[in-house]
N, C-alpha and C positions, 0 to 999 in steps of 0.2 A: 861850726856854729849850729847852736840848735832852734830850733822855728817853732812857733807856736798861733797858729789860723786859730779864732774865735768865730763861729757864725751862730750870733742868737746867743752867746754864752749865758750859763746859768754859775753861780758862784758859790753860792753858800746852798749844800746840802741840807742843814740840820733839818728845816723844814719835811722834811720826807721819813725825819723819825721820830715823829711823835715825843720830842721833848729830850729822846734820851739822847748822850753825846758824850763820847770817848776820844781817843787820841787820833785812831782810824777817822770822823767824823774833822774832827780838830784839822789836821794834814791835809784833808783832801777837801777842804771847803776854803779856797783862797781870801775870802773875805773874812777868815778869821785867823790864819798863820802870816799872810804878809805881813796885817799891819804890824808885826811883833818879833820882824827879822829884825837882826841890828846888823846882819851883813849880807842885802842883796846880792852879791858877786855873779851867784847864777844867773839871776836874769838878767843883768848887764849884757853877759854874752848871749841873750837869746833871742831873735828877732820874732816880735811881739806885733801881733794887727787882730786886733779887737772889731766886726766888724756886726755893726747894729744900725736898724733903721728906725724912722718916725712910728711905725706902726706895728714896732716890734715889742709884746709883750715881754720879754726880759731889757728891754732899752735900758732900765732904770740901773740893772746889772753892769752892764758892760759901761753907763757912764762912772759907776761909782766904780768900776775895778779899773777906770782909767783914771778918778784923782787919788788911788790908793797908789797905784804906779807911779803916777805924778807925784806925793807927798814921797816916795822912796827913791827918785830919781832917775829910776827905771823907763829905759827907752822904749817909746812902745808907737804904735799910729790905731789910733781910735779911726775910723770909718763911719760917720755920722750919717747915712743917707735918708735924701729926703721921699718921699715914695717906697716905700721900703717896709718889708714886714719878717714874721716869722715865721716861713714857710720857704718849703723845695724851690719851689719859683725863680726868689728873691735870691737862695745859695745858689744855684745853677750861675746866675750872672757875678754871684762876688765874688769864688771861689778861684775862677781863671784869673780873674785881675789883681787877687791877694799871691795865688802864684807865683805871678809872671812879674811879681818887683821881689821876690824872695833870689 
């Protein structure tokens, strides 16, 4: 089984090229190839934990790449925390405990 830890994730790339957008840009920006799988399979078998907080500037990220999971049935554990930002700090304490349930 293959694992996939989220801390702070960021989703969609295109923003960082100035408008232009190719296949490479397409594939590697999940908020734009999920919604348009017709056969998640892969990530059925892949344990998935998205982990974002209150005062985390990509938050917005990681809730919408959780009802995109959610709209494709894809199992996954969003980690909502309250107190919580985007910074070393904040991974220091999620990343043992996203671990240690894998």
């Amino acid at each position: 089984m293959s694992n996939l830890i989220s801390l702070s994730g960021a989703f969609d790339i295109s923003d960082f090229f100035g408008g232009y957008f190719d296949d490479n840009i397409y594939f590697n920006s999940p908020f734009h190839y999920l919604p348009n799988m017709t056969d998640p399979w892969k990530f059925n078998h892949m344990g998935i934990i998205l982990g974002t907080g209150e005062w985390d500037n990509t938050r917005h990220e990681s809730l919408r790449m959780s009802a995109i999971l959610n709209e494709k049935g894809i199992p996954h554990f969003l980690d909502d925390r309250r107190w919580c930002g985007h910074d070393w700090n904040y991974w220091q304490d999620m990343l043992p405990h996203y671990l240690s349930m894998l």
